[in-house]
PyMOL Python script that loads the backbone (N, CA, C, O; Angstrom):
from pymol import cmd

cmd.read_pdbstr("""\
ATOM      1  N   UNK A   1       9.346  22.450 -16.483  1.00  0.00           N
ATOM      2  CA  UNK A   1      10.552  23.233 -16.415  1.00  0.00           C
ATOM      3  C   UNK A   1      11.389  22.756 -15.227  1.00  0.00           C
ATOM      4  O   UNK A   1      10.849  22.581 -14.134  1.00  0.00           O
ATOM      5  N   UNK A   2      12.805  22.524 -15.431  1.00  0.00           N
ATOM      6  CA  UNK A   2      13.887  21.996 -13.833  1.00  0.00           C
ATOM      7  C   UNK A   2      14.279  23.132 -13.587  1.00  0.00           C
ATOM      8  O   UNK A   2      14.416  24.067 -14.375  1.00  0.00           O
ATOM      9  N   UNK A   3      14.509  23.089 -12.285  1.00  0.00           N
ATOM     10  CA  UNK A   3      15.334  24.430 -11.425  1.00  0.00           C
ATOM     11  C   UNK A   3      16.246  24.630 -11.581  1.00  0.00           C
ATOM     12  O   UNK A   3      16.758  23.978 -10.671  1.00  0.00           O
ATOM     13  N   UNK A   4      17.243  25.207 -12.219  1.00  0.00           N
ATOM     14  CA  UNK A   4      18.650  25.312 -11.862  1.00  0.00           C
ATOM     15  C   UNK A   4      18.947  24.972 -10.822  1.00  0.00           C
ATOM     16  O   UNK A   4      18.123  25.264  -9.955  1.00  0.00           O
ATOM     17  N   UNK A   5      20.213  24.209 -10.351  1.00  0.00           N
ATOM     18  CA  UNK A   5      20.621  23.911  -9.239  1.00  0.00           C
ATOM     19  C   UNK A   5      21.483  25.202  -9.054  1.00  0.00           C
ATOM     20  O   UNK A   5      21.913  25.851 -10.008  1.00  0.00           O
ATOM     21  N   UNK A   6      21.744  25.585  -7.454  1.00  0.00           N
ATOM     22  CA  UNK A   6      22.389  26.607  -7.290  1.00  0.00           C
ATOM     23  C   UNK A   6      23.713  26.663  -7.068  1.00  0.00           C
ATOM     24  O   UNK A   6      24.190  25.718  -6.439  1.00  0.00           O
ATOM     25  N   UNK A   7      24.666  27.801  -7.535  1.00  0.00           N
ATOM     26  CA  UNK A   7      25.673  27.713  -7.195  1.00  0.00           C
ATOM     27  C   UNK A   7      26.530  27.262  -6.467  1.00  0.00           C
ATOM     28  O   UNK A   7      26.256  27.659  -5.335  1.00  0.00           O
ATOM     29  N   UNK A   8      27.598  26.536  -6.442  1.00  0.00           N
ATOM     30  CA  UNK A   8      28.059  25.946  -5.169  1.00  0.00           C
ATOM     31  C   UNK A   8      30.094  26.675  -5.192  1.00  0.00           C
ATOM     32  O   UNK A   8      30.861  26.111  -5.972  1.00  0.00           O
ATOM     33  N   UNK A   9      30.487  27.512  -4.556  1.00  0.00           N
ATOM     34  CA  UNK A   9      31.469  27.832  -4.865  1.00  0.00           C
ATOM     35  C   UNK A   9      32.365  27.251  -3.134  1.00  0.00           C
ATOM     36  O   UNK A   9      31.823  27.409  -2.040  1.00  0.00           O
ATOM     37  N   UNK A  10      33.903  26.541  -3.340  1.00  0.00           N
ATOM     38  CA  UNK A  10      34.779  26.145  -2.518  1.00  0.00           C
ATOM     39  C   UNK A  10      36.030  27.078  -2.755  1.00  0.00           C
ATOM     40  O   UNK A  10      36.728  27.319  -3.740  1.00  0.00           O
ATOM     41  N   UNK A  11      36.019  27.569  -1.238  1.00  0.00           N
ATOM     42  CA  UNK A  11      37.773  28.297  -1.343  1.00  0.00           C
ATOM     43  C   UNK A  11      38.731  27.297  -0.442  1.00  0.00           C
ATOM     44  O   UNK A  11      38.803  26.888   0.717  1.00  0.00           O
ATOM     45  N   UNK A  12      39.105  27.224  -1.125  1.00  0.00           N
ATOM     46  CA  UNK A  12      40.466  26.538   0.234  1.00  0.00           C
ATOM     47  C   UNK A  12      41.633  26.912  -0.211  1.00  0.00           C
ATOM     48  O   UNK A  12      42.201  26.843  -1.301  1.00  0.00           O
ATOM     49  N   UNK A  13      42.019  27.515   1.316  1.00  0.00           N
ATOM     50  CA  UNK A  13      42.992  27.795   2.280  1.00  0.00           C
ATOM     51  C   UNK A  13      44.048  27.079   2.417  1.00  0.00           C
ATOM     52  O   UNK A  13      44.150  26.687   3.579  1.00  0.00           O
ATOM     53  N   UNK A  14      45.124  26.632   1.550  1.00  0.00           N
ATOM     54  CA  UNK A  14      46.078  25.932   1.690  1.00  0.00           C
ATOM     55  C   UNK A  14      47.258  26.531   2.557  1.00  0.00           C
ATOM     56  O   UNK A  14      48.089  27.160   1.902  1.00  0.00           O
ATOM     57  N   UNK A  15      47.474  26.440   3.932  1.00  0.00           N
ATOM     58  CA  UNK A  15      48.361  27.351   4.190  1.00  0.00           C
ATOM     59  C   UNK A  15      49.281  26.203   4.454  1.00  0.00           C
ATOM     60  O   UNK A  15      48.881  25.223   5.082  1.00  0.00           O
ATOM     61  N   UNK A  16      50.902  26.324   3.843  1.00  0.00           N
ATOM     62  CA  UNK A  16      51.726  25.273   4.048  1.00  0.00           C
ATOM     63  C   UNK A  16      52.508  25.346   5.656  1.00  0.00           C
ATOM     64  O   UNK A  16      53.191  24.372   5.971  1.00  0.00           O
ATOM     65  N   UNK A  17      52.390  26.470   6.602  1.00  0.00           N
ATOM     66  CA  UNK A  17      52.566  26.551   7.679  1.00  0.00           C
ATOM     67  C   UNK A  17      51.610  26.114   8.729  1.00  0.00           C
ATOM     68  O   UNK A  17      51.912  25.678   9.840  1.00  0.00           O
ATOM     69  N   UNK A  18      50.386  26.289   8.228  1.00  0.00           N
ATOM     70  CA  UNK A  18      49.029  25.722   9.009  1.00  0.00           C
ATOM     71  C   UNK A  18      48.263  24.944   8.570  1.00  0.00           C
ATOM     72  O   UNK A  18      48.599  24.297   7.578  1.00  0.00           O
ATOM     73  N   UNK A  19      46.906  24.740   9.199  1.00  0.00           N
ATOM     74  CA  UNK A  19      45.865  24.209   8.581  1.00  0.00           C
ATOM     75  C   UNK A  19      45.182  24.798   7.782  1.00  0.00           C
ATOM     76  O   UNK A  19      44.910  25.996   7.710  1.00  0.00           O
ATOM     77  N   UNK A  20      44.706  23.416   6.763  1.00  0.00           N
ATOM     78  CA  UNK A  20      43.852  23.806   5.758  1.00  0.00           C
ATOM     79  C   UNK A  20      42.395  24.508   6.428  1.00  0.00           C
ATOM     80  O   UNK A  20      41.766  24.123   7.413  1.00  0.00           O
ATOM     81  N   UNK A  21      42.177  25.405   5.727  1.00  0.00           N
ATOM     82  CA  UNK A  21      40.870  26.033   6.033  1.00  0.00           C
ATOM     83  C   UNK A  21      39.911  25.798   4.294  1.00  0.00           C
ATOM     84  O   UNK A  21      40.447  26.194   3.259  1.00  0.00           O
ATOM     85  N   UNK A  22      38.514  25.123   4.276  1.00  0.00           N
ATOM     86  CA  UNK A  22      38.011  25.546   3.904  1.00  0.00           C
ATOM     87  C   UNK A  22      36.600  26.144   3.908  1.00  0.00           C
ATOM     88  O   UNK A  22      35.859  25.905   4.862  1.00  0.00           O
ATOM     89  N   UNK A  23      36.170  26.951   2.832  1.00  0.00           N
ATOM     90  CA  UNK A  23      34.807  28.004   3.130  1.00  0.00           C
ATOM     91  C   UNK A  23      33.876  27.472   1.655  1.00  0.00           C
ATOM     92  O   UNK A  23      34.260  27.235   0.510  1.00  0.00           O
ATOM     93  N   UNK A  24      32.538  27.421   2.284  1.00  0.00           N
ATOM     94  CA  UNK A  24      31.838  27.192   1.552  1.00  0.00           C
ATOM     95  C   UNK A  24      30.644  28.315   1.243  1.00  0.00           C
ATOM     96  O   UNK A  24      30.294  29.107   2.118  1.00  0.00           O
ATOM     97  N   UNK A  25      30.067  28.304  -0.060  1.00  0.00           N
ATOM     98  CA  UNK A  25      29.564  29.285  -0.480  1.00  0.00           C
ATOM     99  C   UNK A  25      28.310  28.204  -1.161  1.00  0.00           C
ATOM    100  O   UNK A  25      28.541  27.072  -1.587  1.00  0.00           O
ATOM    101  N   UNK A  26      26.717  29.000  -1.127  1.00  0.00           N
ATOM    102  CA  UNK A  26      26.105  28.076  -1.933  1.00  0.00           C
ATOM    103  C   UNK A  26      25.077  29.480  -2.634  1.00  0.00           C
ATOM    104  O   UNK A  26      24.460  30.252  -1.901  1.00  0.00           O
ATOM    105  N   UNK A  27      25.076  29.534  -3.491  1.00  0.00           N
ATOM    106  CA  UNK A  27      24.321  30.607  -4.199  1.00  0.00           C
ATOM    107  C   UNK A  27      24.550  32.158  -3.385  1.00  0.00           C
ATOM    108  O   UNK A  27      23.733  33.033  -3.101  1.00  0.00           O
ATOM    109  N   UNK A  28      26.128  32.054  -3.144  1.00  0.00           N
ATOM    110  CA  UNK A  28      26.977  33.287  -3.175  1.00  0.00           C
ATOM    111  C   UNK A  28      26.356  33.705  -1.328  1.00  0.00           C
ATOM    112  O   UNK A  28      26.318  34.858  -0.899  1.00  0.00           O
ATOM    113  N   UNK A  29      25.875  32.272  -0.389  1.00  0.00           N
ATOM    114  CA  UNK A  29      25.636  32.868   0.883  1.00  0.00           C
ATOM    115  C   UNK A  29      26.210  31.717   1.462  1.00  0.00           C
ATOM    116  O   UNK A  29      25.895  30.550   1.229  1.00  0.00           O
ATOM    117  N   UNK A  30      27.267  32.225   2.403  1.00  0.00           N
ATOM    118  CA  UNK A  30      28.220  31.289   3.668  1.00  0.00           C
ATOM    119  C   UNK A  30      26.958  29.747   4.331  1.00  0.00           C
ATOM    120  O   UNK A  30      25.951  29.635   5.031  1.00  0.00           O
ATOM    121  N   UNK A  31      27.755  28.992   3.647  1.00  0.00           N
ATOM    122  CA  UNK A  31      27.169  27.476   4.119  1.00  0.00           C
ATOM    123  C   UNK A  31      28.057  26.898   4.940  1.00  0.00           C
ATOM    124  O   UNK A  31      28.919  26.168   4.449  1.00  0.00           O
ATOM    125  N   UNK A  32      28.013  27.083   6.096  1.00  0.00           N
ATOM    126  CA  UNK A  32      28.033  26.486   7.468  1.00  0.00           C
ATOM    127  C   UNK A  32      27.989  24.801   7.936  1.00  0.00           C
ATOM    128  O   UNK A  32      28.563  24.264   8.883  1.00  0.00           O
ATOM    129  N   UNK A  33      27.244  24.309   7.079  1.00  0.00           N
ATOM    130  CA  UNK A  33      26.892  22.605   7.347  1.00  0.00           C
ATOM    131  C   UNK A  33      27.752  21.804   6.287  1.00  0.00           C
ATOM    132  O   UNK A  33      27.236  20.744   5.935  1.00  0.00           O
ATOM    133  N   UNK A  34      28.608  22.025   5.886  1.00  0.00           N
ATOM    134  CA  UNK A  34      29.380  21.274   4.884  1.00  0.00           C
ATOM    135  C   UNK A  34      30.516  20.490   5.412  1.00  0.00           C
ATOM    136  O   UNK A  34      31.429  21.130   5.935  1.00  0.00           O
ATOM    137  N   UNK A  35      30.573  19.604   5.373  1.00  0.00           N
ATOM    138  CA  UNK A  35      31.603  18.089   5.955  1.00  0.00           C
ATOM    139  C   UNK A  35      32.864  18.343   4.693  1.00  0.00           C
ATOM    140  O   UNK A  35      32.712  18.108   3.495  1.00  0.00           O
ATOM    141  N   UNK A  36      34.004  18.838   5.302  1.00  0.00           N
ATOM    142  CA  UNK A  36      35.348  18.670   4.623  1.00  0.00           C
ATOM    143  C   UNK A  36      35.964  17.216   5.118  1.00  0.00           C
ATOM    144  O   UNK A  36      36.124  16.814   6.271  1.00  0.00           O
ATOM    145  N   UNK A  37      36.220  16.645   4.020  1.00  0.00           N
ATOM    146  CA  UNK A  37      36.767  15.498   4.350  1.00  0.00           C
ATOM    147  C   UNK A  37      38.571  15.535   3.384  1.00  0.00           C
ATOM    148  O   UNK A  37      38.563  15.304   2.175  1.00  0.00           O
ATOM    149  N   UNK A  38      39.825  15.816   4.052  1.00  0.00           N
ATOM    150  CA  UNK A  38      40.721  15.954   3.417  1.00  0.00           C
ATOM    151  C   UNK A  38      41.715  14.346   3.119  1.00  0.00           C
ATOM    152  O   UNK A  38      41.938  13.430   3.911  1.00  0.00           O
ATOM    153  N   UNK A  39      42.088  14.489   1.859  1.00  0.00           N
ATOM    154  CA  UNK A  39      42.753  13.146   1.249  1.00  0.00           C
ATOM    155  C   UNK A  39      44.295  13.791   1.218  1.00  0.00           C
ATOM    156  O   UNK A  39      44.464  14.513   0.235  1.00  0.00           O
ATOM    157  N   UNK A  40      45.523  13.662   2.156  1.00  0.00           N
ATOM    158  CA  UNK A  40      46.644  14.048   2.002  1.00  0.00           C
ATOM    159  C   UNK A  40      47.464  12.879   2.508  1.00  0.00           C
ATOM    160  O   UNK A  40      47.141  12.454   3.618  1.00  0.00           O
ATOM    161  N   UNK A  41      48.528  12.252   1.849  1.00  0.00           N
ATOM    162  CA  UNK A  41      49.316  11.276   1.909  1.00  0.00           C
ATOM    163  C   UNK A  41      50.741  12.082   2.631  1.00  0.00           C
ATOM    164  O   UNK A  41      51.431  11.654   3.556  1.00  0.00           O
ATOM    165  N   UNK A  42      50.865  13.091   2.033  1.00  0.00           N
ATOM    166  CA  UNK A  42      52.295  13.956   2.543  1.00  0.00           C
ATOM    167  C   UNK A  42      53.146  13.398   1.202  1.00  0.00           C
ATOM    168  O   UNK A  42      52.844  12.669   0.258  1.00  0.00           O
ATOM    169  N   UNK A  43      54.440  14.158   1.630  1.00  0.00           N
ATOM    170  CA  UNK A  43      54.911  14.236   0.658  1.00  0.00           C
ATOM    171  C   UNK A  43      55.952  12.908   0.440  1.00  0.00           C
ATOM    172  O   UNK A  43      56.541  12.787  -0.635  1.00  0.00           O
ATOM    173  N   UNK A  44      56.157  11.816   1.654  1.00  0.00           N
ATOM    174  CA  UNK A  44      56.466  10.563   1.719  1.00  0.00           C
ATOM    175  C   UNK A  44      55.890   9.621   1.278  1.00  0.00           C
ATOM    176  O   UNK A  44      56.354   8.481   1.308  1.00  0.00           O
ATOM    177  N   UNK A  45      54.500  10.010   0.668  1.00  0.00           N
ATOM    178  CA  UNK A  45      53.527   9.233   0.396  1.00  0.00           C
ATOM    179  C   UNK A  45      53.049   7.924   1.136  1.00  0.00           C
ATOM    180  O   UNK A  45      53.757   7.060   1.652  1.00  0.00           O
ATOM    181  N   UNK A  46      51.738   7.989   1.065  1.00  0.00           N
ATOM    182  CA  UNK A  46      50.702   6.644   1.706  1.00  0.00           C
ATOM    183  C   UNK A  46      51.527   5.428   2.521  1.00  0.00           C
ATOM    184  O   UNK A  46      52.419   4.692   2.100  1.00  0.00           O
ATOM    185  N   UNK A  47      51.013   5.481   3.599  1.00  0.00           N
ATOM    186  CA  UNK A  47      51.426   4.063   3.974  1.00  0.00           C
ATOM    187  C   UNK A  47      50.657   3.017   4.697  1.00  0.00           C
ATOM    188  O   UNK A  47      50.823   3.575   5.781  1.00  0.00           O
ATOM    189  N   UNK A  48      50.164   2.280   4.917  1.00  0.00           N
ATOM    190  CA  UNK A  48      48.878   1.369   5.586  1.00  0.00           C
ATOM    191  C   UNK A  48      48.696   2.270   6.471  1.00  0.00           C
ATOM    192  O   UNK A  48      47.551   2.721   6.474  1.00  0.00           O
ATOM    193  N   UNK A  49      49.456   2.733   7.283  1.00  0.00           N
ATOM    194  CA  UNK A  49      48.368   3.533   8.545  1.00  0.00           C
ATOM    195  C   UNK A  49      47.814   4.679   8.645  1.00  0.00           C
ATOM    196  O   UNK A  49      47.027   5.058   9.512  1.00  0.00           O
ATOM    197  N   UNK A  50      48.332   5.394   7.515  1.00  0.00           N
ATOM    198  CA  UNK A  50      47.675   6.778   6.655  1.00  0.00           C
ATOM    199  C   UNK A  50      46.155   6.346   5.912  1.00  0.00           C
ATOM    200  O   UNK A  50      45.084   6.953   5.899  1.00  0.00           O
ATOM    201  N   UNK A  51      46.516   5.170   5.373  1.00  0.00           N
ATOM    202  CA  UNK A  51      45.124   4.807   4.613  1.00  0.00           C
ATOM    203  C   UNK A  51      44.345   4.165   5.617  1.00  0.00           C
ATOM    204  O   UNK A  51      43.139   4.404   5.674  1.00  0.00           O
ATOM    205  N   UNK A  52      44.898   3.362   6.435  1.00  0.00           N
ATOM    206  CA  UNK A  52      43.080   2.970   7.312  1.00  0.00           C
ATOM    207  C   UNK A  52      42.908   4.031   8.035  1.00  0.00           C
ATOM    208  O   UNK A  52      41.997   3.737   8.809  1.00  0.00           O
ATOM    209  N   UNK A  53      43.185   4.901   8.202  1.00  0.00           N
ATOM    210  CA  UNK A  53      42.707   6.026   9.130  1.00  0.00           C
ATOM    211  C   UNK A  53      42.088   7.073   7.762  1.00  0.00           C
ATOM    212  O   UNK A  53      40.879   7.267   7.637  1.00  0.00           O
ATOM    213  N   UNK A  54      42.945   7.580   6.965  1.00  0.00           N
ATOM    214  CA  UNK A  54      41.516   8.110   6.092  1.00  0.00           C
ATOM    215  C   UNK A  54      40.367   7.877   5.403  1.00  0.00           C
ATOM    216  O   UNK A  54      39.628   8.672   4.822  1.00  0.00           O
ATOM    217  N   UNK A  55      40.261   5.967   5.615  1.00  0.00           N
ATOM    218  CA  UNK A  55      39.185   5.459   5.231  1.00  0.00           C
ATOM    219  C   UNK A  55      38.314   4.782   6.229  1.00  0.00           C
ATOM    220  O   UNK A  55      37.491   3.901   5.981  1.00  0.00           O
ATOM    221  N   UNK A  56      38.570   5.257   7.289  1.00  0.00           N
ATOM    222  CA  UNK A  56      37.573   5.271   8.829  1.00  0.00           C
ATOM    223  C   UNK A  56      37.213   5.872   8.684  1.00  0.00           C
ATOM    224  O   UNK A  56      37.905   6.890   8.671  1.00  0.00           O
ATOM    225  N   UNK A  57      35.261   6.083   8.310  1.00  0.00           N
ATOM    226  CA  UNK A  57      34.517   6.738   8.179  1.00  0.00           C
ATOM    227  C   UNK A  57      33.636   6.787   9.272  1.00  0.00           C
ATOM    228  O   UNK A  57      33.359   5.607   9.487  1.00  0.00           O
ATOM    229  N   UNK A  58      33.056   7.473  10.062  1.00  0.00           N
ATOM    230  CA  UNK A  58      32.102   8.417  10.961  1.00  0.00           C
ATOM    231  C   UNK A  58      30.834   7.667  10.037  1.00  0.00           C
ATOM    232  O   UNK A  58      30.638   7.641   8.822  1.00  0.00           O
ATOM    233  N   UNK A  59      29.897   6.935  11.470  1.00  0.00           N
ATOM    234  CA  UNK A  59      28.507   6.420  10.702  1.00  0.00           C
ATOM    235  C   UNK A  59      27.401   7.100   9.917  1.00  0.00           C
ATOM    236  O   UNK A  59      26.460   6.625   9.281  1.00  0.00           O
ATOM    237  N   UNK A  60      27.974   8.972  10.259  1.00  0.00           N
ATOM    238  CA  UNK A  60      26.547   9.081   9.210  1.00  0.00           C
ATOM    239  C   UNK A  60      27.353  10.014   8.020  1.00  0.00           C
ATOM    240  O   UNK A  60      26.821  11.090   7.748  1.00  0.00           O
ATOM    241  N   UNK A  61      28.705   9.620   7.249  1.00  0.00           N
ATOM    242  CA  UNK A  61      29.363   9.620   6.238  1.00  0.00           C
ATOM    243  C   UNK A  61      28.268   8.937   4.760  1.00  0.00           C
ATOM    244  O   UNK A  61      27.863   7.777   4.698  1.00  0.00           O
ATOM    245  N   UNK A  62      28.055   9.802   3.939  1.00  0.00           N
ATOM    246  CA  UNK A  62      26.902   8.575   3.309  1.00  0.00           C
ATOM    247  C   UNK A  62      28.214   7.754   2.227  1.00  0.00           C
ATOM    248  O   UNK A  62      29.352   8.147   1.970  1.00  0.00           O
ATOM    249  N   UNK A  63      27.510   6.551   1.793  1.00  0.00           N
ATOM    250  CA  UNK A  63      27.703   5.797   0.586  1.00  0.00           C
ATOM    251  C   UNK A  63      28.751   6.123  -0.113  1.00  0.00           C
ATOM    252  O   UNK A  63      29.899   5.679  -0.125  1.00  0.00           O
ATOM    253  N   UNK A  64      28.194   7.003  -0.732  1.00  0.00           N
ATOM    254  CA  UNK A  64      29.238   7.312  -1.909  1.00  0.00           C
ATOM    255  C   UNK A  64      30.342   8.314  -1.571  1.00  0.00           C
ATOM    256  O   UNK A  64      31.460   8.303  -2.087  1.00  0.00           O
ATOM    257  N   UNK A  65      29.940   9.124  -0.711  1.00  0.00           N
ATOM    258  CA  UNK A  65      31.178   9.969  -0.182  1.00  0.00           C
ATOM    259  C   UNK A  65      31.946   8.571   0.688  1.00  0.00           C
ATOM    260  O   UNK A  65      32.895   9.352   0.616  1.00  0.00           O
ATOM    261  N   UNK A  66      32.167   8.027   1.004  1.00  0.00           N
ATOM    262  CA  UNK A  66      33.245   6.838   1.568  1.00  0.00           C
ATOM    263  C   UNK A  66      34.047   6.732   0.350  1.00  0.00           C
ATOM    264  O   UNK A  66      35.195   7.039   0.028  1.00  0.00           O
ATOM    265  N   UNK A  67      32.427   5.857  -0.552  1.00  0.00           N
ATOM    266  CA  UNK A  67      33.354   5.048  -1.805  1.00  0.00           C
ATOM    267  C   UNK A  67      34.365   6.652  -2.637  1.00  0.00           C
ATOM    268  O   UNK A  67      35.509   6.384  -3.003  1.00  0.00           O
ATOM    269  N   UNK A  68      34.047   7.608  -2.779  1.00  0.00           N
ATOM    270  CA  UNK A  68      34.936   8.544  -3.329  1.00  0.00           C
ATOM    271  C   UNK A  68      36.324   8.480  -2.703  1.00  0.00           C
ATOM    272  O   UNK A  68      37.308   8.439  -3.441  1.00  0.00           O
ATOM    273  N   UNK A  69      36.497   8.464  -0.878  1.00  0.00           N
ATOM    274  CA  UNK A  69      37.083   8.709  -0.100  1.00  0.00           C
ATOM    275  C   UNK A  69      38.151   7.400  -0.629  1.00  0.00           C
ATOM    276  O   UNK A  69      39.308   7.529  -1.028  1.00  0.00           O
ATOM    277  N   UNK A  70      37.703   6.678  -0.549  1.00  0.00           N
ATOM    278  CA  UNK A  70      38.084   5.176  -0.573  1.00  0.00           C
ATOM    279  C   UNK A  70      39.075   4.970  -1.581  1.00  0.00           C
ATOM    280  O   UNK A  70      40.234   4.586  -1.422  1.00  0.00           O
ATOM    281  N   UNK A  71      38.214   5.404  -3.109  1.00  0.00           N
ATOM    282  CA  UNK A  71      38.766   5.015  -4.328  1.00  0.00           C
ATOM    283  C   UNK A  71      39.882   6.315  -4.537  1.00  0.00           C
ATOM    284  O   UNK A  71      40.868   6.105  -5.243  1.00  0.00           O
ATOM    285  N   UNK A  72      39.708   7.530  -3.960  1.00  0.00           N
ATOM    286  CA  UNK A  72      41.000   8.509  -4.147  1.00  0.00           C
ATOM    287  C   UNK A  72      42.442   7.825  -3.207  1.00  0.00           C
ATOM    288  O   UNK A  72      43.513   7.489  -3.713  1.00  0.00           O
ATOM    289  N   UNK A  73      42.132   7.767  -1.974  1.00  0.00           N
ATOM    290  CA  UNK A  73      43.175   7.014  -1.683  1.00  0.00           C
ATOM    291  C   UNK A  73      43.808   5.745  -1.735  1.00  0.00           C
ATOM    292  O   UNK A  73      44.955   5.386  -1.469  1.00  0.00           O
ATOM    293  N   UNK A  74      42.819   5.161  -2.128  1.00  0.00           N
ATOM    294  CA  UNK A  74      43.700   4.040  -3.241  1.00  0.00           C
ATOM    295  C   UNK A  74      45.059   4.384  -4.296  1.00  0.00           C
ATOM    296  O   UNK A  74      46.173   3.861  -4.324  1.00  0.00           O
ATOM    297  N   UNK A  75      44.514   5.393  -5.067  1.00  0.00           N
ATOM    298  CA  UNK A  75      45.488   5.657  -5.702  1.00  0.00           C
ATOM    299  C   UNK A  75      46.652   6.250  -5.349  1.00  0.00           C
ATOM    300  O   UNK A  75      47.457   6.518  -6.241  1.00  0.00           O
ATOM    301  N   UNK A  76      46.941   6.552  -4.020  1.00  0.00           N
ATOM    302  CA  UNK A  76      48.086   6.698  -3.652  1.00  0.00           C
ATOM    303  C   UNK A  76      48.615   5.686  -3.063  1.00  0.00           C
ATOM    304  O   UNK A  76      49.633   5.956  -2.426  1.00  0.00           O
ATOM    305  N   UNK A  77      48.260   4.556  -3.053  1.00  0.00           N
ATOM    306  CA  UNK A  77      48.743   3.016  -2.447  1.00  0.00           C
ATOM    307  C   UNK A  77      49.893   2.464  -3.659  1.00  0.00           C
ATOM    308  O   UNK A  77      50.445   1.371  -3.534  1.00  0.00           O
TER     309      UNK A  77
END
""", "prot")
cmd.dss("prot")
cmd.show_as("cartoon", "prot")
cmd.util.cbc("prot")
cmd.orient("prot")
């Protein structure tokens, strides 16, 4: 028999006057250890120095969260 994996619920806080806030929830109890990593170009869109700075990743960023990081902002290039 597999375990259900448990709930994982994200609120975010888009406030267009402030910062984004978000809150994480994992089987409906406040998860504290979760790495927000935000992809925003603005509304001028991407320009080389927007993208090497959101694809400067912190060494213990794993693998595939980069390559996600990576391949979303691509597409605003």
């Amino acid at each position: 028999m597999t375990q259900k994996e448990p709930r994982i619920d994200v609120v975010v806080d888009r406030d267009p006057d402030g910062p984004n806030n978000v809150t994480v929830y994992v089987a409906g109890e406040l998860y504290s250890g979760a790495h927000v990593h935000h992809i925003d170009p603005g509304a001028g869109g991407a320009d080389d120095e927007w993208f090497a700075t959101v694809t400067a990743h912190a060494d213990d960023v794993p693998v595939r969260v980069r390559q996600s990081i990576d391949e979303t902002a691509s597409d605003y290039r």
